[in-house]
C-alpha positions as CSV (number, residue, x, y, z in Angstrom):
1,X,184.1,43.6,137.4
2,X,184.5,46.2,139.6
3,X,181.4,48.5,140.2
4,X,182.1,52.7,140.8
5,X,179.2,54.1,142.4
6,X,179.1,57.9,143.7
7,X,182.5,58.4,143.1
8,X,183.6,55.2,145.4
9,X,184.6,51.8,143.6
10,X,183.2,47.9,144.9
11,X,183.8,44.5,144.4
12,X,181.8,41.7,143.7
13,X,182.0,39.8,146.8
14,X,183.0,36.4,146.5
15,X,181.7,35.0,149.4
16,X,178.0,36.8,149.4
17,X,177.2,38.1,153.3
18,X,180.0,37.8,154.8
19,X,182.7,41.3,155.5
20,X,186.2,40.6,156.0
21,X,187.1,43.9,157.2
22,X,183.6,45.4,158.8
23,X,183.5,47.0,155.1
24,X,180.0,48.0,153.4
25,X,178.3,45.6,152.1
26,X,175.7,47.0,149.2
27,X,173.2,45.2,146.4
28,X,173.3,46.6,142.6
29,X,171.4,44.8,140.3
30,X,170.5,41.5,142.2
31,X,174.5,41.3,142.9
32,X,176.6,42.1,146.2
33,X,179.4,44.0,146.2
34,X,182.0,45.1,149.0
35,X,183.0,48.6,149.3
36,X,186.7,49.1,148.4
37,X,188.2,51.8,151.4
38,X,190.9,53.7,149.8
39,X,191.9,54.6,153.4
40,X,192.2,50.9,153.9
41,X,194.1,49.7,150.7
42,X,196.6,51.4,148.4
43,X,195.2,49.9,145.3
44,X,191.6,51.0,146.3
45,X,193.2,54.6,146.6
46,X,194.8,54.4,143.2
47,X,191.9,53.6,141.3
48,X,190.6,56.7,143.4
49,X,193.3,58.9,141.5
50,X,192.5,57.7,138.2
51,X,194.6,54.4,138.1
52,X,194.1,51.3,136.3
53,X,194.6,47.6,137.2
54,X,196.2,45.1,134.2
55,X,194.5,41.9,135.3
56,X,191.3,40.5,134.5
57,X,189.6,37.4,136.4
58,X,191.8,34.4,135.2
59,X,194.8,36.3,136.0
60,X,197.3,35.0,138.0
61,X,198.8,37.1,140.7
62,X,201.8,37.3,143.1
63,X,201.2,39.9,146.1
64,X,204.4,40.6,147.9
65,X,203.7,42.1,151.6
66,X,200.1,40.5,152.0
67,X,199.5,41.7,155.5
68,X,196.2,40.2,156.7
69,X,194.3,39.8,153.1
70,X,192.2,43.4,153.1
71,X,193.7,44.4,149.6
72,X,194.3,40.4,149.1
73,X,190.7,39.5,149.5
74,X,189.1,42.6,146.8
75,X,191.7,41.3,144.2
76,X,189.9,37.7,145.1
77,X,186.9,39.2,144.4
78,X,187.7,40.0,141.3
79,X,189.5,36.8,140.3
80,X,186.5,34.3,139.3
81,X,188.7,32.3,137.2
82,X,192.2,33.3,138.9
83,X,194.8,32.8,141.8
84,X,196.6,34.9,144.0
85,X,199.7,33.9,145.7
86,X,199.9,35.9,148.8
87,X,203.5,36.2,150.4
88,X,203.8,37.3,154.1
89,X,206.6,37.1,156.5
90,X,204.8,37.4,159.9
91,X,203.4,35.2,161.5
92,X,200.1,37.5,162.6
93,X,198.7,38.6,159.6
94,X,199.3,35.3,157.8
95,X,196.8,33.7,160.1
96,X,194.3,35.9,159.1
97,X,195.6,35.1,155.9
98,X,194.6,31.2,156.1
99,X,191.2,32.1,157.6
100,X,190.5,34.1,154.4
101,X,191.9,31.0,152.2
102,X,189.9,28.8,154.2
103,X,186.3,30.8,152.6
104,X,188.3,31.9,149.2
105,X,189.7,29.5,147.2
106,X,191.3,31.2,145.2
107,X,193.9,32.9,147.6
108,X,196.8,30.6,148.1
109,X,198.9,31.9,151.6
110,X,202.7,31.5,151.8
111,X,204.6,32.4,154.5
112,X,207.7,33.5,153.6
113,X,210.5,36.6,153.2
114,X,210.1,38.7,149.8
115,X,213.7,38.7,149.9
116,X,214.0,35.3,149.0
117,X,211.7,34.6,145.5
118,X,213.2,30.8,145.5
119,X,211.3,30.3,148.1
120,X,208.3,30.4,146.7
121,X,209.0,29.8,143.2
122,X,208.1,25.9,143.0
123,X,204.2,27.4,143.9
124,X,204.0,30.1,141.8
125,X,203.6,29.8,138.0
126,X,203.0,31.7,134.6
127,X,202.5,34.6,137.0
128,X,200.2,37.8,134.8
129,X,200.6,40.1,137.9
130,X,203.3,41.3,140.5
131,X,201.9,43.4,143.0
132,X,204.5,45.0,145.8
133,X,203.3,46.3,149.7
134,X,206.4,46.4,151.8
135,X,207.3,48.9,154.4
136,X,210.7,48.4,154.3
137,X,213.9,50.6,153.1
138,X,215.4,48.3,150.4
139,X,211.4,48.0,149.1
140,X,212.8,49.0,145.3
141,X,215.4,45.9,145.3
142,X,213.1,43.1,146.6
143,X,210.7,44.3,144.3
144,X,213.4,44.2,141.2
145,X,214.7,41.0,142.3
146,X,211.1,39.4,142.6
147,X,210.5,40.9,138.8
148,X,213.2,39.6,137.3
149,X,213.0,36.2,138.9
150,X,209.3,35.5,137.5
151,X,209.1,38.3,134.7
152,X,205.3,38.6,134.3
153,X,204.0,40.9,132.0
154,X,203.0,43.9,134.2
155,X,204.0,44.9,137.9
156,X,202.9,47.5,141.0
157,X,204.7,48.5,143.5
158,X,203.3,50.6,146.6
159,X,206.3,53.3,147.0
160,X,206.3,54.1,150.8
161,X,208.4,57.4,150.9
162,X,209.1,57.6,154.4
163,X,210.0,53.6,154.6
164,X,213.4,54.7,152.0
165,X,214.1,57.9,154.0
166,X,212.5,60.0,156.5
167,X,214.2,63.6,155.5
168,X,213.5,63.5,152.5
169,X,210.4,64.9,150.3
170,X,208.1,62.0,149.1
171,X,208.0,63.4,145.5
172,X,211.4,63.2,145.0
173,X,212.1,59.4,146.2
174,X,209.2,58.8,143.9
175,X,210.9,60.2,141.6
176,X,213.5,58.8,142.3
177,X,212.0,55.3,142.0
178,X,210.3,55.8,138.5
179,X,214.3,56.9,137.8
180,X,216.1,53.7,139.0
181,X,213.3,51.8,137.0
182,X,213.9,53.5,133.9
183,X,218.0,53.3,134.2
184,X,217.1,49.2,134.4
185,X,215.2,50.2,130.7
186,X,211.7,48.7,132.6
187,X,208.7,50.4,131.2
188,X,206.8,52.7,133.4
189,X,203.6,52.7,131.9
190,X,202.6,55.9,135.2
191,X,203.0,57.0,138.7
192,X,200.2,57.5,140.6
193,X,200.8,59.6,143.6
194,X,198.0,58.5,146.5
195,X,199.1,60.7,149.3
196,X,195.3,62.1,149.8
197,X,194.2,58.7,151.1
198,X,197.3,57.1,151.6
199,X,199.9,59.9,152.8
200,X,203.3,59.7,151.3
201,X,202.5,56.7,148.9
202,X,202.8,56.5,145.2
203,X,201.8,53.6,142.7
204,X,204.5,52.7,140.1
205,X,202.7,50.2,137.3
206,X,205.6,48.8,135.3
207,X,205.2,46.7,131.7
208,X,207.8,44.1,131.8
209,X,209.0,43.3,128.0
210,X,210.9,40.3,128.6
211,X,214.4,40.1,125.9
């Protein structure tokens, strides 16, 4: 369960006393917890502006764009009954990816390209989460492509403006996203715009109704 304390929001730490990112370690009620930096992770700002996650701690979740495991490893927090699949094409991050594996067991690295689902797909299964974080300019279609290959129930995707087009505003290529969605009839439950921690990034959470 995640904790909200003064405003700020923490996660149980999985793996008591030990930081993966030099983040705050506090004690509430005989329990540690990790402070979530929304100037570190997207999803830790989104909850800042009033956003919501649709998983609970059997989920199982697919993170596209893993990086080195900050956001990766509060999701693991959360997860005391779940798995999350974390994809990553470079070869830097992904290390740091294994070293988190190696003290969380229920993070599962892959190394491979976002672009390419059947790569992955023999290791991930009955997914309840897609979760998108790539900087790149077709972002919207490896996300789409990824949703429609495994179809879980409900997806995020961290819109980064400038990544799709430099001139122009952020608000409208998010809106432009939340458009393209809609014209593909997928469900956008909101948009969550997270520029104050995060600048020129929006959170799109999408309920996938399968035919």
């Amino acid at each position: 369960m995640i904790l909200e304390k003064d405003g700020d929001y923490y996660t149980p730490n999985l793996v008591p006393g030990v930081s993966v990112y030099g983040e705050k370690l506090i004690i509430e009620n005989g329990r540690e917890y990790r402070f979530w930096n929304p100037h570190r992770s997207k999803l830790a700002a989104y909850l800042k502006e009033g956003g919501s996650l649709s998983i609970d701690n059997s989920s199982t979740i697919l993170y596209l764009g893993a990086g080195d495991g900050t956001t990766v490893s509060h999701v693991s927090d959360l997860l005391t009954n779940g798995r999350i699949f974390a994809v990553e094409i470079s070869s830097k991050p992904f290390r740091n990816l294994l070293s988190l594996s190696e003290k969380r067991d229920n993070v599962f690295p892959i190394l491979g390209d976002a672009r390419n689902p059947v790569e992955y797909q023999n290791l991930v299964r009955d997914l309840d989460f897609l979760y998108q974080d790539i900087a790149q300019q077709d972002q919207v279609n490896i996300f789409i492509k990824n949703l429609l290959h495994f179809r879980p129930p409900y997806a995020g995707m961290a819109i980064k403006a400038r990544s799709i087009d430099v001139t122009r505003s952020p608000s409208s290529i998010f809106q432009e996203v939340k458009s393209c969605f809609e014209q593909r009839c997928l469900n956008v439950l909101k948009t969550v715009d997270i520029s104050p921690w995060q600048k020129d990034h929006a959170i799109v959470l999408i309920k996938f109704e399968s035919d």
